[in-house]
C-alpha positions in Angstrom: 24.5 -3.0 -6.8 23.0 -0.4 -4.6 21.2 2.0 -6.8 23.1 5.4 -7.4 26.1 5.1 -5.5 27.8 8.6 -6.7 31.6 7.8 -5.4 34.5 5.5 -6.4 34.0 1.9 -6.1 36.4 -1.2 -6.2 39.8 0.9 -6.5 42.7 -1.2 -6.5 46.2 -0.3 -5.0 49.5 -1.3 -6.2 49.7 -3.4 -3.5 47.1 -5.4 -4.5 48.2 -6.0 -7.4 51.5 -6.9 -6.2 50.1 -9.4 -4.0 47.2 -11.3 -6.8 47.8 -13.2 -8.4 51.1 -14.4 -6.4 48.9 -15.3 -3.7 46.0 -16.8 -4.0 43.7 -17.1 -1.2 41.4 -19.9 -1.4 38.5 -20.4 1.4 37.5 -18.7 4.3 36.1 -20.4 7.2 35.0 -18.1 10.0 33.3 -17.9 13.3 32.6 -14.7 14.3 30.3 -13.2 17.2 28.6 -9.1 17.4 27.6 -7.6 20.0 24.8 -5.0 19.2 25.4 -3.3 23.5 29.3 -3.0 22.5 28.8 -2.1 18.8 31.6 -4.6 18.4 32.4 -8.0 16.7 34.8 -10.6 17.4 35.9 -14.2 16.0 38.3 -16.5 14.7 39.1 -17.1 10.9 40.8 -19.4 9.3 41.9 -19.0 5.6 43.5 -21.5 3.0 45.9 -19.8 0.5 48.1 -21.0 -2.1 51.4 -19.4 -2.7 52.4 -19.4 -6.9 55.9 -16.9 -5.9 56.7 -16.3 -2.4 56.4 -12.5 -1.7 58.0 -10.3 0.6 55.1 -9.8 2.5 51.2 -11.5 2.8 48.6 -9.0 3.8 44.9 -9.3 4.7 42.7 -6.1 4.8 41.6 -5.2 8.5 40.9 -1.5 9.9 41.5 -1.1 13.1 41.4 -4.5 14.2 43.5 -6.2 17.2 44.8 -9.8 16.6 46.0 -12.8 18.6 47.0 -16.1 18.4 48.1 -15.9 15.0 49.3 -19.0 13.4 50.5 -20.2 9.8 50.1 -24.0 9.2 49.8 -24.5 12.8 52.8 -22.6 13.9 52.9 -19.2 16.1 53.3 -16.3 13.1 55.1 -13.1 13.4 52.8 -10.5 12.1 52.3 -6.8 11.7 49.3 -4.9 12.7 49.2 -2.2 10.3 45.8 -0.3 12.0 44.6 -0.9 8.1 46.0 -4.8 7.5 47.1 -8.0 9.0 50.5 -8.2 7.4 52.9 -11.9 7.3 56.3 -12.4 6.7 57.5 -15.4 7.4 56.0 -19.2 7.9 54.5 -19.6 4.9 55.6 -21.7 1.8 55.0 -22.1 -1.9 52.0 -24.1 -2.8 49.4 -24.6 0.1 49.1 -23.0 3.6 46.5 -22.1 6.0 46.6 -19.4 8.4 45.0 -18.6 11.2 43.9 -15.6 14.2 41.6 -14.6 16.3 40.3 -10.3 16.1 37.9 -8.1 17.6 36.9 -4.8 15.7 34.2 -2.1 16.8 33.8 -1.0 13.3 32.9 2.6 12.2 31.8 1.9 9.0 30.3 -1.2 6.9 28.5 -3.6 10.2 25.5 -1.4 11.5 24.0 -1.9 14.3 20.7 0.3 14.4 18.0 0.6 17.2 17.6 0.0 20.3 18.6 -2.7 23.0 14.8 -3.5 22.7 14.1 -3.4 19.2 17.5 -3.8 17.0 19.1 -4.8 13.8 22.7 -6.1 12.9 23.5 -5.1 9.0 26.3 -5.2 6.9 27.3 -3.4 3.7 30.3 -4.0 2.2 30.9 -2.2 -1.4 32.4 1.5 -1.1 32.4 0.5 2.9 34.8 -2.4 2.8 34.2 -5.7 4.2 37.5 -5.3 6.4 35.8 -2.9 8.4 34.0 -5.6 10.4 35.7 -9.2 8.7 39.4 -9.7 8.0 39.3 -9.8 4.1 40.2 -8.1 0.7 39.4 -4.8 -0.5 40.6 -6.0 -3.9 37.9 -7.2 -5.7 40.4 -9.4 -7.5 40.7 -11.7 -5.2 38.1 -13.9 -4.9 36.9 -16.7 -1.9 34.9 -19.4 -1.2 33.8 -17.7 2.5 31.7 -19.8 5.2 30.5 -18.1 8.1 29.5 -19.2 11.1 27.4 -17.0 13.0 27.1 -16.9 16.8 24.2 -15.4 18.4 21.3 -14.6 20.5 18.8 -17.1 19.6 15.7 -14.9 19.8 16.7 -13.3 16.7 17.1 -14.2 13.2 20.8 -14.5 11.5 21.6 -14.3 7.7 24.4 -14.8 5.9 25.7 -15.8 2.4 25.2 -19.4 1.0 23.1 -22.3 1.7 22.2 -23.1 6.0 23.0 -25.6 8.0 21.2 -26.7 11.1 21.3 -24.1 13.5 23.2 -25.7 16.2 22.4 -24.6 19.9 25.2 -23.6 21.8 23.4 -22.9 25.5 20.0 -21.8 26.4 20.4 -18.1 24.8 22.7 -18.3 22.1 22.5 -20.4 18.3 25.5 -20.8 16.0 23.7 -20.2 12.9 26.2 -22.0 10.2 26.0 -21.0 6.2 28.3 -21.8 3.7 29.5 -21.5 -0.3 30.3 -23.5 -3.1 32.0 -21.0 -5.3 33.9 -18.0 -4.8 32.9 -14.4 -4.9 35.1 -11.1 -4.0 35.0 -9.8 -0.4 32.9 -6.5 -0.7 29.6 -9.5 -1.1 29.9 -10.7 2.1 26.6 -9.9 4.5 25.2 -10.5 7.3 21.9 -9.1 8.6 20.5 -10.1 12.2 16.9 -9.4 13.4 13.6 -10.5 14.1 12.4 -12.3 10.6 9.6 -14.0 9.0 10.6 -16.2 6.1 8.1 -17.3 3.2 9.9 -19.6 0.6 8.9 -20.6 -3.0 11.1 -22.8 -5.5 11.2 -21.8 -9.5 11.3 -23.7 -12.4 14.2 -24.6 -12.8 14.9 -25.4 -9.0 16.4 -23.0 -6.7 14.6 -21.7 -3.9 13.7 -18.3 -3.1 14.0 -17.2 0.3 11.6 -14.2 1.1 12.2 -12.0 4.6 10.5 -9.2 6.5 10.6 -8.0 9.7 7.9 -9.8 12.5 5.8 -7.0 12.5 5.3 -6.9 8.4 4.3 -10.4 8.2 1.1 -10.0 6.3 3.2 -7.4 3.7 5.1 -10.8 1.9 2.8 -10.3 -1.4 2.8 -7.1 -2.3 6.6 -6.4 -1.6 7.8 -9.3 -3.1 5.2 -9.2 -6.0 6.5 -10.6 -9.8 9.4 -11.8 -8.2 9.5 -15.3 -9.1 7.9 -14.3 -12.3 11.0 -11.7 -13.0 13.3 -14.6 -11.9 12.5 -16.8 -14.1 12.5 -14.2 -16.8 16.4 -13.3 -15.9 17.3 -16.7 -16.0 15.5 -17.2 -19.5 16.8 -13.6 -21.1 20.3 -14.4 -20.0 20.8 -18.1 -20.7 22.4 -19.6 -17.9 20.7 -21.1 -14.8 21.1 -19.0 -11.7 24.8 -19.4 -11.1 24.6 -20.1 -6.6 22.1 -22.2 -4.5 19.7 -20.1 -3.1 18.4 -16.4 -3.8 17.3 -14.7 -0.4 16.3 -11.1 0.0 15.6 -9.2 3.6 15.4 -5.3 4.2 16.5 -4.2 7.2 16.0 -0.2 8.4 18.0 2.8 7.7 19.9 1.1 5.1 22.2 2.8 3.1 21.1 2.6 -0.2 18.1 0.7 -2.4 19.3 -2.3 -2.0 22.9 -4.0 -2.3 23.5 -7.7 -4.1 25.1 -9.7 -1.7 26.0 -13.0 -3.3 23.1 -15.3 -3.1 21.2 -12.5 -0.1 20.1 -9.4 -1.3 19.9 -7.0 1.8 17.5 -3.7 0.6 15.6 -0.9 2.0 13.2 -1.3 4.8 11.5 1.4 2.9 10.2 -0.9 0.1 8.1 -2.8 2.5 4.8 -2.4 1.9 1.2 -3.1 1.5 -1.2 -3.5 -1.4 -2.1 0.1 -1.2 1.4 1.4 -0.6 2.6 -0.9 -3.4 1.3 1.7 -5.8 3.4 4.4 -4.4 6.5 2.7 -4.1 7.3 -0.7 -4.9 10.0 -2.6 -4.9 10.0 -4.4 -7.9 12.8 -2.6 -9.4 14.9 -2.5 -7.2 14.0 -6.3 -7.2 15.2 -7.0 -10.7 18.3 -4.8 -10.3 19.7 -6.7 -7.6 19.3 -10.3 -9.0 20.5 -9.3 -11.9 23.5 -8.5 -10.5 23.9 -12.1 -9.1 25.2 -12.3 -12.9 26.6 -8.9 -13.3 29.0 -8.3 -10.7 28.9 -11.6 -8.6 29.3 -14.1 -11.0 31.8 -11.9 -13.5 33.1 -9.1 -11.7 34.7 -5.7 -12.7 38.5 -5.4 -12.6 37.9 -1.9 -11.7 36.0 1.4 -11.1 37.2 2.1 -14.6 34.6 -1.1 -15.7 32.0 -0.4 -13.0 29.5 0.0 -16.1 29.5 -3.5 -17.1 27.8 -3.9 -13.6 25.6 -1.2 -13.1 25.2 -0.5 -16.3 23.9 -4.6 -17.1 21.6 -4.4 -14.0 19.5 -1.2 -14.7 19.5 -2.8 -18.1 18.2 -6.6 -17.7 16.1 -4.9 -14.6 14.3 -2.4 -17.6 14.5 -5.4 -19.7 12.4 -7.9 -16.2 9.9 -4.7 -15.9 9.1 -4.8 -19.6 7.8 -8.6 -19.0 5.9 -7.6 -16.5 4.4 -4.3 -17.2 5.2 -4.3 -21.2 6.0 -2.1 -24.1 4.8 1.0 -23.1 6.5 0.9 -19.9 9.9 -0.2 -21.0 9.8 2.9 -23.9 8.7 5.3 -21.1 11.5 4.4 -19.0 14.2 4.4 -21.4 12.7 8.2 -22.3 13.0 9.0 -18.6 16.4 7.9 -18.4 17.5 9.5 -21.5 16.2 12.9 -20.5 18.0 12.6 -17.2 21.1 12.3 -19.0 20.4 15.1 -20.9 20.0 17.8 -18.7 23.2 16.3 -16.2 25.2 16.6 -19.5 26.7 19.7 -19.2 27.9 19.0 -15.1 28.4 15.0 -16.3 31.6 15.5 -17.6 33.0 11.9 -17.2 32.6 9.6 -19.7 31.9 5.9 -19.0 35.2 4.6 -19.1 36.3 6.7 -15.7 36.6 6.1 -12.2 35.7 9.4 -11.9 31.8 8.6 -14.1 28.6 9.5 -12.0 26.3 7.2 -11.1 24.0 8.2 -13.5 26.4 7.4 -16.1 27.6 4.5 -15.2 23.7 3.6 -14.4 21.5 5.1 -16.9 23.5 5.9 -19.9 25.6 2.5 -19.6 22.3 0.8 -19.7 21.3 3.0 -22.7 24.7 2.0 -24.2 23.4 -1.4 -23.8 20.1 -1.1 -25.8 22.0 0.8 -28.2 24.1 -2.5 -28.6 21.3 -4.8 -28.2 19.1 -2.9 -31.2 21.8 -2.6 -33.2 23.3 -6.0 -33.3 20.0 -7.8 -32.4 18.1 -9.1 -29.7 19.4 -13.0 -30.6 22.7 -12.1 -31.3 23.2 -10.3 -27.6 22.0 -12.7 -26.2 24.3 -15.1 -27.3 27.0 -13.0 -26.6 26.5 -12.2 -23.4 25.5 -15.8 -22.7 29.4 -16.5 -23.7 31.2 -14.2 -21.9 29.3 -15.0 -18.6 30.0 -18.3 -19.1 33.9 -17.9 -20.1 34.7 -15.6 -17.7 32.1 -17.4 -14.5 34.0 -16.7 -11.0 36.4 -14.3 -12.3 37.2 -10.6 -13.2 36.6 -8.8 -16.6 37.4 -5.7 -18.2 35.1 -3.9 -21.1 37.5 -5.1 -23.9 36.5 -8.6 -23.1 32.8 -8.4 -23.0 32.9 -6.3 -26.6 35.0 -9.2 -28.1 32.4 -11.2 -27.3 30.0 -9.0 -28.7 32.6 -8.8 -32.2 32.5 -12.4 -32.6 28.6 -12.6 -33.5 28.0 -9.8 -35.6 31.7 -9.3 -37.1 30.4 -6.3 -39.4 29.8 -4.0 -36.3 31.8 -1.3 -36.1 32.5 -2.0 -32.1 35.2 0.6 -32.1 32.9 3.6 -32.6 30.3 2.4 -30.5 33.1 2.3 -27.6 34.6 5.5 -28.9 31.2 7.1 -28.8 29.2 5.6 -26.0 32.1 4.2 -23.4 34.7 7.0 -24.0 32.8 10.5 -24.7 30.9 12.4 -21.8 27.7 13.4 -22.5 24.3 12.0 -23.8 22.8 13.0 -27.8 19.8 12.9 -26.5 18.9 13.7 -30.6 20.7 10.7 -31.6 19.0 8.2 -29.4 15.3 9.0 -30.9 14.9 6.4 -33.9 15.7 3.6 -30.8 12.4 5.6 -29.4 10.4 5.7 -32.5 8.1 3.1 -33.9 6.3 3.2 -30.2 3.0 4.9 -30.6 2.6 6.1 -27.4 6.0 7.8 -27.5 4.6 9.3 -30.3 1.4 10.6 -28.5 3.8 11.5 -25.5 6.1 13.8 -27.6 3.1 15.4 -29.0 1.6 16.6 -25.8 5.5 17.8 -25.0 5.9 19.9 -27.5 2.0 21.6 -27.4 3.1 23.5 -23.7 3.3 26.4 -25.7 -0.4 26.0 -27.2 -2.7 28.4 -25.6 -5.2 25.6 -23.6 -8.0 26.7 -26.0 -6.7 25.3 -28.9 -5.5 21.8 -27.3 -8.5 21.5 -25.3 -10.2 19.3 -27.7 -7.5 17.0 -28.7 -6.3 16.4 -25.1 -9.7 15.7 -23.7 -9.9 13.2 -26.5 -6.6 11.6 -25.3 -8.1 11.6 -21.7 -10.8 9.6 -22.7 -8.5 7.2 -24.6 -6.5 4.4 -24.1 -3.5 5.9 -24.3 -0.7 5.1 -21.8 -0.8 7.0 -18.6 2.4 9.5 -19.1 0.4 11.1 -22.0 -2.3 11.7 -19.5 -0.6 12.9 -16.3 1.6 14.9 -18.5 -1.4 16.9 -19.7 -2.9 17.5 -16.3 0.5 18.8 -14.9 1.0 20.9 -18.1 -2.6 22.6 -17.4 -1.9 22.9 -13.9 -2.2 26.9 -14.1 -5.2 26.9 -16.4 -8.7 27.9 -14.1 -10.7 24.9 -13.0 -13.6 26.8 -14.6 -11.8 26.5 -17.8 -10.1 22.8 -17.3 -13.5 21.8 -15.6 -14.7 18.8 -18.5 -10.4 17.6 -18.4 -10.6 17.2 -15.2 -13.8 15.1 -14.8 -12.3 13.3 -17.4 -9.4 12.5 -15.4 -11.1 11.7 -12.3 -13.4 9.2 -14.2 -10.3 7.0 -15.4 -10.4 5.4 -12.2 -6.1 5.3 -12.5 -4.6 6.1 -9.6 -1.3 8.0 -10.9 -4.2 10.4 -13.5 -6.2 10.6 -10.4 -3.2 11.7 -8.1 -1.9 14.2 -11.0 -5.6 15.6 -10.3 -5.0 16.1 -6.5 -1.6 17.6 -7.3 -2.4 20.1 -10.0 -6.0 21.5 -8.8 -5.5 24.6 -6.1 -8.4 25.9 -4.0 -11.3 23.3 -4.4 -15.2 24.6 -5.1 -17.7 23.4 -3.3 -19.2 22.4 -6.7 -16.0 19.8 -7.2 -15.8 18.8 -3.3 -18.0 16.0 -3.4 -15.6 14.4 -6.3 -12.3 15.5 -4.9 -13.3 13.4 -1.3 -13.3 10.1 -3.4 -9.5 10.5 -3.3 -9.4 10.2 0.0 -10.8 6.3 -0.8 -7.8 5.6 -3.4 -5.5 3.4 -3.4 -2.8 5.7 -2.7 -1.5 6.5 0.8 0.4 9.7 -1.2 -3.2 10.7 -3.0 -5.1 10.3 -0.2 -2.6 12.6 1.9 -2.3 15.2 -0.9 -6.1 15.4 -0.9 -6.8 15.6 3.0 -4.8 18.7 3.1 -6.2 20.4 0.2 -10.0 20.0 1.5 -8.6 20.6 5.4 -7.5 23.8 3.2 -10.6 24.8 1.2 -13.4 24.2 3.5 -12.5 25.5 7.0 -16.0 25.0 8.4 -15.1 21.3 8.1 -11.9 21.1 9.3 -12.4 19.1 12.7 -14.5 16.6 9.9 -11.5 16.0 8.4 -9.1 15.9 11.4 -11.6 13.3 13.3 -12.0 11.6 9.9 -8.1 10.7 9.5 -8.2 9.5 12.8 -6.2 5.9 12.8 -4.5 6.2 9.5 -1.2 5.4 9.4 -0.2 5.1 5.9 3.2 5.0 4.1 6.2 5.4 6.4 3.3 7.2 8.6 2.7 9.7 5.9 -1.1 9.8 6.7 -0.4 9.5 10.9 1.8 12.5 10.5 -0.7 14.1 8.6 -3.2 13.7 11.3 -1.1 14.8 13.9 -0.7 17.7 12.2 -4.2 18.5 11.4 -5.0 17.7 15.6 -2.1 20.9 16.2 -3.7 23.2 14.1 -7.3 22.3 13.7 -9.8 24.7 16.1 -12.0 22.4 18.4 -9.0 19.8 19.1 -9.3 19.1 22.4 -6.2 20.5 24.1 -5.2 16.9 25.8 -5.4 15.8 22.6 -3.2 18.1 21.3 -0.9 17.0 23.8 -1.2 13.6 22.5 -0.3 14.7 19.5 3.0 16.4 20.1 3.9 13.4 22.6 3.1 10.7 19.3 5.2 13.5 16.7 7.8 13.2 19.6 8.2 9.7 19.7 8.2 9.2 15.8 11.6 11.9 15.8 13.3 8.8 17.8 14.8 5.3 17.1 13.6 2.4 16.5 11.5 4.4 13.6 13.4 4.9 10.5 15.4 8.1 9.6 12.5 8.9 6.8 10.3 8.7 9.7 12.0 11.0 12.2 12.7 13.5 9.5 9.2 14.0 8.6 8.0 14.2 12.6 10.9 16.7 13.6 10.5 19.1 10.5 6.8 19.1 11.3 7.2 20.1 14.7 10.1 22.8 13.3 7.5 23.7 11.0 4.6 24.3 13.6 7.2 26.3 15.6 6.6 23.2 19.1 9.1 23.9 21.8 9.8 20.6 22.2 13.3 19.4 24.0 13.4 16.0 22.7 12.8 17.2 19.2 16.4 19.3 19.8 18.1 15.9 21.0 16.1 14.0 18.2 18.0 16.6 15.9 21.7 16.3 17.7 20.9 12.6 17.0 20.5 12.7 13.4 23.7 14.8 13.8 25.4 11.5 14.6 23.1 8.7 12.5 25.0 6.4 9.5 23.1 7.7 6.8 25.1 10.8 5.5 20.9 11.9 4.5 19.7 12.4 7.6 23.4 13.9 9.3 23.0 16.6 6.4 19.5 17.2 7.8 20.5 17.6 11.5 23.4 19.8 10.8 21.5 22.0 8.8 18.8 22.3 11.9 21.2 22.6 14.3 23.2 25.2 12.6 20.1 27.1 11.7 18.8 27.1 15.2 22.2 27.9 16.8 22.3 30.8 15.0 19.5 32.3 16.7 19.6 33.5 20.7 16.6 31.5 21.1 17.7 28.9 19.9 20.8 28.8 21.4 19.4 29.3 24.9 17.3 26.2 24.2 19.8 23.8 23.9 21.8 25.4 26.5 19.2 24.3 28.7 19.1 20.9 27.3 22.6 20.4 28.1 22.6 18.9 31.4 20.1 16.4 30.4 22.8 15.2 27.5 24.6 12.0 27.5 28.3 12.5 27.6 28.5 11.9 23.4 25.6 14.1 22.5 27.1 16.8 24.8 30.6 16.8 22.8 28.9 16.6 19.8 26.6 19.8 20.6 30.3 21.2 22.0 31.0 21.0 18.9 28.2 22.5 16.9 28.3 25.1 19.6 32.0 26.2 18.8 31.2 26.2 15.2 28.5 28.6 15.1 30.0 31.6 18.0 
């Protein structure tokens, strides 16, 4: 599921229940066609439905949708548009029926359509958003369908959907009907669809199923490094849990400005453009979590699904947990340990605002996250590694295409180690808010280099004198690299003079998160380190090597243009490095002043679509930050005003307001008001009114 989602999810109405299980609805077979120019989407679905108890009523989930031709098993149907559902009364019968309609939608929320006409993307995300935003379906999770889409589109770009393909058939010279279809049934919110311009690299497992590997045209020589270990952590999933891979094919695509990390779409993983990268940037941030999390979800959550919010945890919860439990393979002991540390002292300093326990709708996502996958270990330590497994191996396979609650995962959990008190585990881990961070230590214990770790914690209050000895030992050791960072932040105020020997300790590990811990912790640089502290402009580490440029751009102003010219061409992580050059070229003496021009023109550009909202966040605060008057960095700001990622709208109103508080300000986009299109000048109306 998509990592940290903080509100409700998969809230079910007493009409749903009403309707399921009464109804059943069967299979889905749709055609439907988007149009990125309209933002819109249209099509014609057909679905087959059983009827156990004739109801009153028969509705299908669709906001603001308009419908025609609407037929039950073949005849004309009377129906009721709702603005929020498809509602039938009449022309169905017990046991089977079909019904059918066509709809168009241009949907608010759930299909995104980000870019421009030149360079665009077609996305989807259904959970917390609602499928029946942009596909006539079931916000009840409940209610689960065998769907098959059938995609039609421009054939210059690449369509994906849930399920196995067939041929792409050719329906003139521009568009393809891209077909893909499913064998079992899954609920609503897992439908996706992502359109773009892809490159596809495959490789098979094992035990058979093929894994389907996308990235956008330009990325094509990023395949390795983004989608590193992933076979290896598949075939680890599959192993730890005991059952095969439960659908036909596994493919995974990022697409920009997605919501979230990355969202488990039955069988097609959409995820963060952001996690694209190469071998350097894959030691700054990789996807490989994010990775595991998802596919284990193709278990958790898409083979056996939650009832409700109230059980979200045994889907979160289970992927943060088996994706901890893939990351150990592949990294090991120290790792795994580290992690579990991590999350357990998040959970203890939300505890006293993380008032929800588990067992809520209301939980965090931290809680239903991090602590639910502590609750798991818990369980897993204290009943054994074997006889988890073989629990959870049970209840997948008993409950496989349907719904579960907490109560019937535990029984399975009761049956293999009869002894264990189950009730106080669920009293005290599923039920009660908060996090004994005390309690959980003897599941920490045993590690050595937890032991190492919590010694260097609790020696801040040390005078550096009297650790010096014993942590430039540890630097020289083979301890695990949280000891070591740990120490260099925790000695972060002590004099270079002092901390000289630590440091060229540090810098002689040759690893790049102890090397970047140097770069962040050492101030003003001597001329007596600068020779070592340029060999992190060389790491592998697009963050290092940005961190450092500034600090010797800082220290030694009599080679600043050096270090401008020298950054030249870098581009780096989500142009980290180019911004840092452009910002070097605004500020550096010498710059030529058409290159300074440049420079704004480039910053300019990056503020703007296509580039991602991480992108045009860094570019416009920069040029905020250096005080540019700059007219497209005001629209590039109204813009963000009105983007789908509630991130970057917080960071344009915040601008806005800010400068609409000042005359200047306001003058300035006064002037830019002509030059508006008709929606950015209502939405600066409004900002306008707000701040008088």
């Amino acid at each position: 599921m998509k990592l940290y989602l903080s509100f409700l999810l998969f809230s079910i109405t007493s009409l749903y229940a009403q309707q399921f299980p009464t109804v059943d609805f069967i299979k889905c077979n749709a055609y439907v066609k988007p149009d990125f120019n309209e933002k819109s989407i249209s099509g014609t679905v057909e679905y087959e439905f059983v009827v156990h108890k004739k109801p009153d009523t028969i509705s299908i989930d669709a906001v603001a949708m308009d419908f025609d031709e609407v037929k039950i098993n073949g005849k004309n149907a009377k129906f009721v548009n709702s603005g929020k559902a498809l509602k039938l009364f009449k022309g169905y019968k017990k046991g089977k029926n079909k019904v059918t309609f066509h709809y168009s939608a241009k949907p608010k929320q759930t299909l995104y359509f980000v870019g421009t006409p030149e360079d665009y993307q077609i996305w989807t995300q259904g959970q917390g958003k609602y499928t029946s935003h942009w596909l006539p379906s079931f916000d009840d999770v409940n209610e689960k369908v065998i769907f098959n889409l059938n995609i039609d589109f421009n054939s210059r770009y690449d369509v994906l959907s849930n399920g196995l393909i067939s041929s792409p058939l050719v329906s003139d010279a521009n568009e393809t009907i891209w077909s893909y279809s499913m064998k079992k049934p899954m609920a609503s919110y897992l439908v996706m669809l992502a359109i773009g311009n892809f490159v596809e690299q495959t490789e098979i497992t094992s035990s058979g199923t093929i894994l389907e590997y996308h990235l956008d045209r330009r990325d094509s020589l990023k395949f390795e490094p983004t989608y590193r270990h992933s076979k290896q952590i598949f075939e680890f999933l599959e192993q730890e849990i005991g059952i095969k891979y439960p659908w036909e094919v596994y493919r995974q695509v990022p697409v920009r400005d997605f919501l979230y990390a990355g969202m488990e779409n039955t069988t097609s993983t959409i995820f963060a453009q952001d996690f694209v990268v190469d071998s350097i940037g894959y030691n700054d941030k990789r996807y490989l979590n994010v990775n595991a999390h998802e596919l284990a979800h193709q278990w958790f959550g898409d083979l056996v699904t939650a009832t409700s919010g109230v059980h979200h945890w045994l889907q979160e919860g289970f992927a943060t947990y088996y994706a901890l439990l893939a990351e150990q393979s592949v990294f090991g002991d120290d790792y795994f340990c580290y992690q579990l540390w991590e999350m357990a002292r998040q959970l203890e300093q939300a505890k006293a605002t993380d008032t929800e326990p588990i067992l809520s709708e209301k939980a965090s996502s931290l809680t239903y996250y991090k602590k639910g996958a502590w609750a798991l270990h818990v369980l897993r330590s204290d009943v054994g590694a074997e006889n988890f497994k073989k629990a959870v191996k049970t209840y997948l396979e008993k409950y496989a295409y349907k719904n579960v609650n907490t109560d019937e995962f535990l029984a399975e959990i009761q049956k293999v180690s009869p002894d264990y008190d189950i009730a106080s585990f669920k009293k005290n881990w599923l039920e009660t808010a908060g996090f004994d961070f005390e309690g959980i230590q003897k599941y920490l214990k045993g590690n050595s280099f937890i032991e190492q770790f919590y010694e260097v914690i609790n020696s801040y209050q040390i005078p550096f004198a009297d650790k010096k000895e014993r942590y430039e030992a540890l630097m020289q050791s083979d301890v695990y690299t949280p000891v070591k960072t740990e120490i260099l932040y925790q000695c972060k105020s002590v004099p270079l003079k002092e901390k000289q020997y630590l440091i060229e300790l540090a810098m002689a590990t040759d690893n790049i998160k102890v090397r970047q811990a140097v770069a962040q912790t050492v101030g003003f640089i001597p001329s007596t380190f600068q020779d070592s502290f340029e060999t992190l402009l060389k790491d592998k580490s697009y963050i290092t090597r940005e961190i450092a440029l500034f600090k010797l751009w800082k220290s030694f102003k009599d080679l600043q243009y050096q270090y401008t010219e020298m950054s030249n061409g870098w581009e780096g992580l989500n142009y980290n490095l180019k911004i840092a050059n452009l910002t070097l070229k605004l500020v550096t003496k010498g710059i030529d002043p058409n290159t300074k021009i440049e420079a704004i023109a480039e910053l300019e550009s990056l503020t703007k679509a296509p580039y991602e909202m991480i992108v045009r966040e860094s570019a416009i605060e920069t040029l905020l930050t250096l005080k540019i008057p700059s007219e497209q960095n005001l629209i590039s700001i109204l813009d963000a005003t009105m983007h789908h990622k509630w991130q970057f709208v917080k960071f344009g109103k915040d601008k806005i307001r800010r400068l609409l508080s000042d005359e200047k300000g306001r003058q300035d986009y006064l002037a830019i008001q002509p030059k508006l299109s008709e929606k950015q000048q209502e939405r600066l109306a409004q900002f306008l009114k707000e701040t008088e």
